[in-house]
C-alpha positions in Angstrom: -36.1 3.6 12.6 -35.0 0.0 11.5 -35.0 0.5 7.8 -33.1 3.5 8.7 -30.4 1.8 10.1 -30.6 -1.3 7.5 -29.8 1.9 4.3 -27.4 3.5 6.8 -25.7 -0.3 6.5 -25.9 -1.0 2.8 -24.8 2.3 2.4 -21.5 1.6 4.4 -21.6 -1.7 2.9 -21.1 0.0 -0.6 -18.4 2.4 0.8 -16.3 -0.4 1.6 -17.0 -2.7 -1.7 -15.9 0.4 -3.1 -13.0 1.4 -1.3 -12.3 -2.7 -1.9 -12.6 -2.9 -5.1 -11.2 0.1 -6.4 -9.5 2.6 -4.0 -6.7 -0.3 -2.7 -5.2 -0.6 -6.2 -4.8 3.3 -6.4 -4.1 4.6 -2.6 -0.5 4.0 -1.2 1.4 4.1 -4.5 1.6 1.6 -7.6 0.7 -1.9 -7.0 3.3 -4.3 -8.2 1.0 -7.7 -7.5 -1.9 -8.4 -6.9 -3.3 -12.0 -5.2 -6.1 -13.8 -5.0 -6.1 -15.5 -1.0 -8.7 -18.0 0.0 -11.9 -17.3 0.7 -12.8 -17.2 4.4 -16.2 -17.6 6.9 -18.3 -19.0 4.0 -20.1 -20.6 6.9 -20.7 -17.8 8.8 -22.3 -16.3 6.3 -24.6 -19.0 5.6 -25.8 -18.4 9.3 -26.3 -14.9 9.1 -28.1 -15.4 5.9 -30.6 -18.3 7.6 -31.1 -16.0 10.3 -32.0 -13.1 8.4 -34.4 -15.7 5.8 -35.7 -16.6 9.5 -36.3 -13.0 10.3 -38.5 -12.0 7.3 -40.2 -15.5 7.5 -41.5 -14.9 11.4 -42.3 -11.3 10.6 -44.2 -11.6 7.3 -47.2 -10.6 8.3 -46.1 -7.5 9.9 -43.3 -6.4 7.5 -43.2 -3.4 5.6 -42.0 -3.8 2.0 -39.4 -1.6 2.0 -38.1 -3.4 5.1 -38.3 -7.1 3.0 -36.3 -5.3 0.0 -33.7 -3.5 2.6 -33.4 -7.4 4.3 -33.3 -9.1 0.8 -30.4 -6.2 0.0 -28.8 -7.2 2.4 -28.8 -10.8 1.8 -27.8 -10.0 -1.7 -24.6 -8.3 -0.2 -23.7 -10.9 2.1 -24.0 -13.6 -0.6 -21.5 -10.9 -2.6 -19.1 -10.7 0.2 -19.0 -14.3 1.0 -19.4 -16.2 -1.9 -18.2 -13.9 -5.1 -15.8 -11.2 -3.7 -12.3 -12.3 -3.6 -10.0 -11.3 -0.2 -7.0 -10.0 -2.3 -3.1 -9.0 -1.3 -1.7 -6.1 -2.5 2.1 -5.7 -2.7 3.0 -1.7 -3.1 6.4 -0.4 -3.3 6.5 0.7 0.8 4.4 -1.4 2.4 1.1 -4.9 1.8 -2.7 -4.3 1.6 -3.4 -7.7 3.7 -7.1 -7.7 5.2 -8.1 -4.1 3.6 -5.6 -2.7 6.2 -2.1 -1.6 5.0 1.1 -2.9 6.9 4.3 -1.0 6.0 7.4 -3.4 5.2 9.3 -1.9 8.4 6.9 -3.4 10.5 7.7 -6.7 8.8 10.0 -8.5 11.8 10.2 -12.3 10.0 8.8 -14.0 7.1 8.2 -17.7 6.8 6.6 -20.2 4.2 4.7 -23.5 5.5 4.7 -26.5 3.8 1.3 -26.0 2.4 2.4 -22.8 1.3 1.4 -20.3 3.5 3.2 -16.9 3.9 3.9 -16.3 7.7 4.6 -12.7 8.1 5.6 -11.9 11.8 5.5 -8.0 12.9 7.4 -6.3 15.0 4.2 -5.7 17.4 4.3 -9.1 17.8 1.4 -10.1 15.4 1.3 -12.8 13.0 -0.6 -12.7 9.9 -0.8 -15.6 7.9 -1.7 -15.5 4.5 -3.3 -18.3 2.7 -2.5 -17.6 -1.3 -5.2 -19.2 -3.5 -3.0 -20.4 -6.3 0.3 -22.0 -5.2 2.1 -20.9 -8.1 1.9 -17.4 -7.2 3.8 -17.7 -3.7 7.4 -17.3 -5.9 5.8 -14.2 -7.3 5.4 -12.8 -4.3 8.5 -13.6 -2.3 10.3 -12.3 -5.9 9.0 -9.2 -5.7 9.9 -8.8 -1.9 13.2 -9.6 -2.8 13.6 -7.1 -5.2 12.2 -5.3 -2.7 15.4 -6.0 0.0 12.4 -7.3 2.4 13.9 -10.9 2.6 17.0 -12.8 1.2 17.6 -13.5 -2.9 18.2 -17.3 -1.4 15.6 -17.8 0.4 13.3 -17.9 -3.1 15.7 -19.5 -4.8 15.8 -22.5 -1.7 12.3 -22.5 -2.2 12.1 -23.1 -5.7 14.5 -26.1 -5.1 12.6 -27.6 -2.2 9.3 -27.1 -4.6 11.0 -28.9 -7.7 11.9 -32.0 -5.3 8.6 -32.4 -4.4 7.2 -32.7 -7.8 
């Protein structure tokens, strides 16, 4: 029963690399940008990767091999999702892919930039995303294309590009 549900896992596991890694870029129109964000919870997957190590040290004795190579899998996977996978956003003409979930621009209520360049989207539900971009250089890429987009003021990436030339 276990190393049924550890396949039925890796299976979904695959689904969503998939749907990740290709079906984003080609669901919900043309992308116009995609960008790399920072990677997140590399600790908590260290954790779950001890534990599991822990698991399949305390049950040795008593494990199946097709149970070690399901848990070793699995391991495999996490050190994918954590270490080598890269959270990405996706700008489409109607709406973001932020978190593999896609937000339309209407619900979009404000849209602010910290000054360790951060994008601050705030919806309308009353949410707040915040969006750390991996490379600083492509936050002006971004707010360019949503204001081509009429999402947010010409100015307001032009007052950025000043306040980002007086820094350096």
């Amino acid at each position: 029963m276990i190393n049924i549900l550890l396949f039925i896992g890796i299976l979904l596991f695959l689904c969503y690399a998939l749907y990740d890694q290709v079906g984003m870029d080609h669901w919900q129109g043309k992308t116009l940008l995609k960008v790399r964000l920072k990677k997140r919870a590399k600790m908590d997957a260290l954790i779950f990767i001890a534990l599991l190590c822990l698991v399949i040290y305390q049950s040795l004795d008593n494990l199946k091999p097709l149970s070690f190579y399901l848990l070793a899998t699995i391991i495999l996977l996490t050190i994918y999702a954590a270490f080598i996978r890269s959270p990405v956003l996706l700008l489409k003409p109607n709406g973001f892919f932020y978190g593999n979930i896609f937000i339309g621009y209407a619900k979009i209520h404000a849209i602010n930039v910290t000054s360790d360049n951060a994008l601050v989207i705030d919806l309308n539900n009353g949410k707040r995303l915040i969006i750390l971009i991996e490379q600083a250089q492509q936050l002006p890429k971004v707010l360019t294309i949503l204001a081509q987009l009429n999402i947010i003021q010409p100015n307001f990436v032009q007052t950025l590009e000043k306040n980002n030339d007086q820094h350096l």
